[in-house]
Each structure stands twice: as structure tokens, then as C-alpha cells.
C-alpha positions, 0 to 999 in steps of 0.5 A, a space after each residue: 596326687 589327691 591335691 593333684 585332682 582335686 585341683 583339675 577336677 575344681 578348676 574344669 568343674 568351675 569352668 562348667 558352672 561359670 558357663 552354665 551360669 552365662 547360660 541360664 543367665 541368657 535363658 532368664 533375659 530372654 524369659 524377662 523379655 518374653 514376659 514385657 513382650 506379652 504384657 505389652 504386645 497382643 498378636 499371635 506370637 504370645 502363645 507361641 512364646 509362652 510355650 516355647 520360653 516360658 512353659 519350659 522354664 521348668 529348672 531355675 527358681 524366678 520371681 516377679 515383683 511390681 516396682 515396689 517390689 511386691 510378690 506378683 509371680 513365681 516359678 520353680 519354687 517349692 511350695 505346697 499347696 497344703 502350706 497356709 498363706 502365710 508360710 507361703 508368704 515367708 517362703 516366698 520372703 526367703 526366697 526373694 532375699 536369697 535371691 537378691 543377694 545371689 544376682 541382680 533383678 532383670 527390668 520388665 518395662 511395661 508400656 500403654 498399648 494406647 500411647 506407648 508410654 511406660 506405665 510402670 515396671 516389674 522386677 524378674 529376681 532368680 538364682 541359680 538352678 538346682 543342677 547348678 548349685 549341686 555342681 558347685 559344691 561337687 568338687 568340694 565333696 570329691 576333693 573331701 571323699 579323695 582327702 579322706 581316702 589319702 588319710 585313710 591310705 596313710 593311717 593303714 601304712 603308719 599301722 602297717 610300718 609300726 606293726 612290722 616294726 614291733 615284728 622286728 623287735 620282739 623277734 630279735 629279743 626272743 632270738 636273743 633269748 634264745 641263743 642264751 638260754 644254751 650257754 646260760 645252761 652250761 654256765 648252770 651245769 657248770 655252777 654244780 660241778 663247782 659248788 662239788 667239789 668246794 675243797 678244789 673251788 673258792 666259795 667265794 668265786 662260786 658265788 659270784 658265778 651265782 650271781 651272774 648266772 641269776 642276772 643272765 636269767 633275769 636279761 633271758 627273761 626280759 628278753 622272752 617277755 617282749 611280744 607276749 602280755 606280762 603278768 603284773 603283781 602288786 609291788 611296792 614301788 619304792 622298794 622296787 626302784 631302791 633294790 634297783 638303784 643298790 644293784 646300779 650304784 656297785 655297778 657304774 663309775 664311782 663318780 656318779 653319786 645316786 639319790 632316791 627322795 620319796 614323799 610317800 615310802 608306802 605307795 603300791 603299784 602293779 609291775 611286772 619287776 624284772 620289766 620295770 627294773 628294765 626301764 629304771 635301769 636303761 634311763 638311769 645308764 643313758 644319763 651316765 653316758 650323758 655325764 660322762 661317768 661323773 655327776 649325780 642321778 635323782 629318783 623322786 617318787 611323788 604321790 600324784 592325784 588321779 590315782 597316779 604317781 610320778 617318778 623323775 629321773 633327773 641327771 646332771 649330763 649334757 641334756 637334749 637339744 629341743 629338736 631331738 627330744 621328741 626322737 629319743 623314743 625312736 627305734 635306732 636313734 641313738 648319739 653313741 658311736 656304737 648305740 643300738 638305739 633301742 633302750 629307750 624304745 623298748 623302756 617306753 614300750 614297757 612301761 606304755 604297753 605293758 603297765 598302761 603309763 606314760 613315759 617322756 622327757 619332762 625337762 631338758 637343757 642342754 649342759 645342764 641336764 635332763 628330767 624323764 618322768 614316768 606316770 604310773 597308776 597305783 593301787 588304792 590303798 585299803 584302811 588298815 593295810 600292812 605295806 613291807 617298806 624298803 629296809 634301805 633306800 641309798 641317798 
């Protein structure tokens, strides 16, 4: 709709200005002829015309010039009287260059009132009114308010769509959240009536019921953290990512072999864990789907400089096609059958919103495999520092 108007608002407004230029340029011939009439002719017309025409001529900027075409006269042209001669001089300059680009000069022949004869010949250079020039660009400058008030229009609903989206989302996670939370608690309530009784009750399986209600509090807790401000400790992040992997690598298929390389075991970062072990966690799953459940997924930690260090998640699986990776991070894109597509959503929430990183698709080939590298700040490290390094990081 604004190219719309825009468009009919440029089309009608040139229409005016080509016929208002017809018009001054029919004003400015008869001004010219007025003026060789009274240089050639003595009768009592000449006060009548320089009233009527000339006087008048009180809008579009004229200058007259000899026939070598030498400054004679001007009208319409702001000059101060308080100016010296010669910044009168080069304003008049300027205006006579601008002038005899914008139209060409209108001749005044001037005749011997004796003979007849042409004596010489002056020049009446002019350019378009003031009213005029303004009219020009006034469409422009609409077409520009309209273009920027569609711009703006589009950025309040781009917010708009995307805060009620976020709405969605993290009510659906507290939702969730809270429907666990009761039978988390019976689950609670019926570990204690167990660990009662150990005669009746195999230890062994009361541990892991342990273990499970332990996981189904930490999912609670992930849950409750969207849509409110996590808190972040400062951890160290290759043992973060190696007790993650260890928990993973008991938990999906046998034929997907895990490997974390590091080049520094000592980095520190602030992370809310339980968040982060989210993220490694959603990216790491995904690429066992990608495979199939056969193939191999490499963790690299590398030191970068800025104070940043870099995790790639590198998977041997089908990768992603260069028209859909710029999607991956969508709400609701997903190529499982019964996918939810909000993994890597909320993962890039996680790690952009709540620890200020980058998360993207480094490098993607299709049935070769797929990169997704995390960016996150470190802490500086202080001289002298004790760092806990992980007592273990699978290869």
C-alpha cells in the first residue's frame, strides 16, 4: 500500500510540476519579450508592462547578461546588500552556472531605434521557482515518511509476533513443570517407603529410582527456569560438558561412539548447569537421530581470543541441506515425524539469552555431517588460581 501511494502521489505531483514548469517557462518569454520591447520601443506601453510583467516577477530567480554573456541584471536572488562585491559576485556566478544547466537562455534582440538594425543581444537565464523545486522533491519526502512508517509498522509486529511467541513457550514449559511436580512428589513419597522397608525392597532398585527421580527434578527444574532470569556460577566447563557426555553416552545406542578434545582442561565460564547440560544434551540427541543411531559425535573446547571459547559439535549423520539451515532454530521446524521442534529453540534461547553466547550451524554437508559450534565468554583467569579439573573425560 505504501508503494501504492507513493507511486500515484509521484505520478500527479510530476504532472503538476511538468505543467507549472510550461508555465513559468511561458511567464519567463513573456518577461524576455517585455524586456527587448522596452529596450527597443519608447511609447506608452513601457510603464504599463514593466508593471504588469516585470514588477511581478516576484518568484522565479532570472539573469540577464550581454552577449558575451557578462552579469547585467538579476531578480529573485538572494543576495544581501551588506554582502561585499565580491561575494556578490561569485553568488551571482553560481547562479548563473546552475542556471545554464537547469534551462536554456531565452534571446533578447535589441534593435537601433534609428535604422532598425540589431545592435546586439542579451541573454534571460532563470531556473525553476522556489514553490517549484519544493514540489519536486516533495513526493520523495512522503514516499520516505510512508516507507518509514511501514518499516516501523513491521518492526512493532516482528516484536509483537516474537513476544507472544516467547509467551507460548515458557508457558507451556512452566505448565509443564507444574504437572510434574505432583507426581514427582508421590514418586518422592514412595522412594521413603522403600528405602523403609530395605528387607522387603532390593536396594539396588531403590537406587535407581533414586536416580530417576534426581533426573525428573533436574527436567522440573529446567522447565521452571524458562521465562525467568537464571542464576549463573562459575564453572568449569570441560568438566560440565565431560559429566554431561558420561551420562549420555549410557543412555543412547551402543553404536554411537562420543569424544571430547580440549586444548585448555582449565577454562571457566559462568553457566547456569542444569541449563547448559540442556543444550549439550538437546544438540548431542539431534545428531543421533541425524545418524541413525550409528556413527560418532565430537565435542572440541577450543580457547578463542576476546575472552571467548568455542564448543563444536561435530556428528557423522545426514547433515542439513543450505536451504534449511538458516530454519533449524525456528519454533516448530523439526524432520522427525513426531518432533516438536523446539530443542534447538529453546537451546538457542538458552544459551543467547541467559549466557549472552551465539549458538549456529558452523558447517553442514549433506551425508557427511554437521558442526554446530557454541560461543561463550570466559571468566578471566587470576594468577595463582586453583582450577578442579575433571577427573575423567570419555574419549
Amino acid at each position: 500500500m505504501a508503494a501504492v501511494i507513493g507511486t500515484i502521489s509521484i505520478y500527479y505531483t510530476n504532472s503538476l510540476v511538468g505543467e507549472l514548469k510550461k508555465r513559468e517557462k511561458t511567464f519567463i518569454d513573456l518577461y524576455a519579450k517585455t524586456i527587448e520591447m522596452v529596450a527597443n520601443q519608447d511609447n506608452g506601453d513601457i510603464p504599463f508592462l514593466f508593471q504588469e510583467i516585470i514588477v511581478p516577477n516576484n518568484n522565479i530567480p532570472v539573469i540577464l547578461t550581454d552577449n558575451m554573456g557578462n552579469y547585467l541584471n538579476h531578480r529573485n536572488i538572494d543576495i544581501d546588500e551588506s554582502y561585499s562585491e565580491e561575494k556578490k559576485a561569485r553568488i551571482i556566478e553560481e547562479e548563473l552556472e546552475e542556471m545554464r544547466e537547469a534551462y536554456p537562455p531565452i534571446e533578447i534582440v535589441l534593435k537601433n531605434s534609428q535604422t532598425g538594425m540589431v545592435d546586439s543581444f542579451q541573454w534571460v537565464y532563470y531556473k525553476n521557482s522556489f514553490l517549484l523545486a519544493q514540489l519536486q522533491y516533495y513526493p520523495y519526502i512522503q514516499l520516505s515518511v510512508i516507507a518509514g512508517f511501514a518499516l516501523l509498522a513491521y518492526m512493532i509486529f516482528s516484536y509483537s509476533r516474537t513476544a507472544e511467541q516467547n509467551r507460548v513457550w515458557i508457558g507451556l514449559a512452566k505448565e509443564t513443570a507444574h504437572q510434574l511436580g505432583t507426581p514427582l512428589s508421590s514418586l518422592m513419597a514412595w522412594l521413603e517407603y522403600f528405602r523403609a522397608e530395605p528387607e522387603v525392597y532390593d536396594p539396588d532398585i531403590v537406587k535407581e529410582l533414586d536416580k530417576d527421580i534426581d533426573r525428573l527434578q533436574m527436567i522440573t527444574a529446567r522447565f521452571s527456569s524458562i521465562g525467568s532470569v537464571p542464576a549463573l556460577k562459575e564453572e568449569n566447563l570441560v568438566q560440565a560438558i565431560a559429566s554431561t557426555v558420561s551420562y549420555l553416552q549410557n543412555r543412547i545406542s551402543t553404536k554411537v561412539s562420543m569424544r571430547l578434545d580440549t586444548d585448555n582442561e582449565g577454562i571457566l565460564v559462568m553457566i547456569n548447569k542444569p541449563l547448559f547440560d540442556w543444550v549439550i544434551e538437546n544438540i548431542c540427541k539431534n545428531a543421533v537421530d541425524a545418524m541413525g543411531g550409528i556413527g560418532s559425535i565430537t565435542i572440541s573446547i577450543t580457547q578463542q581470543k576476546n575472552d571467548k571459547v568455542a564448543i563444536d559439535i561435530t556428528d557423522t549423520g545426514k547433515g542439513i541441506p543450505k536451504s534449511r539451515i538458516s530454519q533449524v532454530f525456528t519454533p516448530g521446524y523439526t524432520t522427525k515425524q513426531r518432533g516438536w521442534g523446539l530443542g534447538l529453540s529453546l537451546a538457542q534461547r538458552i544459551v543467547e539469552h541467559y549466557h549472552k553466547g551465539k549458538i549456529f550451524v558452523k558447517h553442514s554437508e549433506p551425508e557427511v555431517g554437521t558442526t554446530f559450534r557454541i560461543l561463550l565468554n570466559t571468566v578471566p583467569q587470576v594468577s595463582g588460581r586453583k582450577v578442579k579439573i575433571a577427573a575423567h573425560i570419555p574419549a
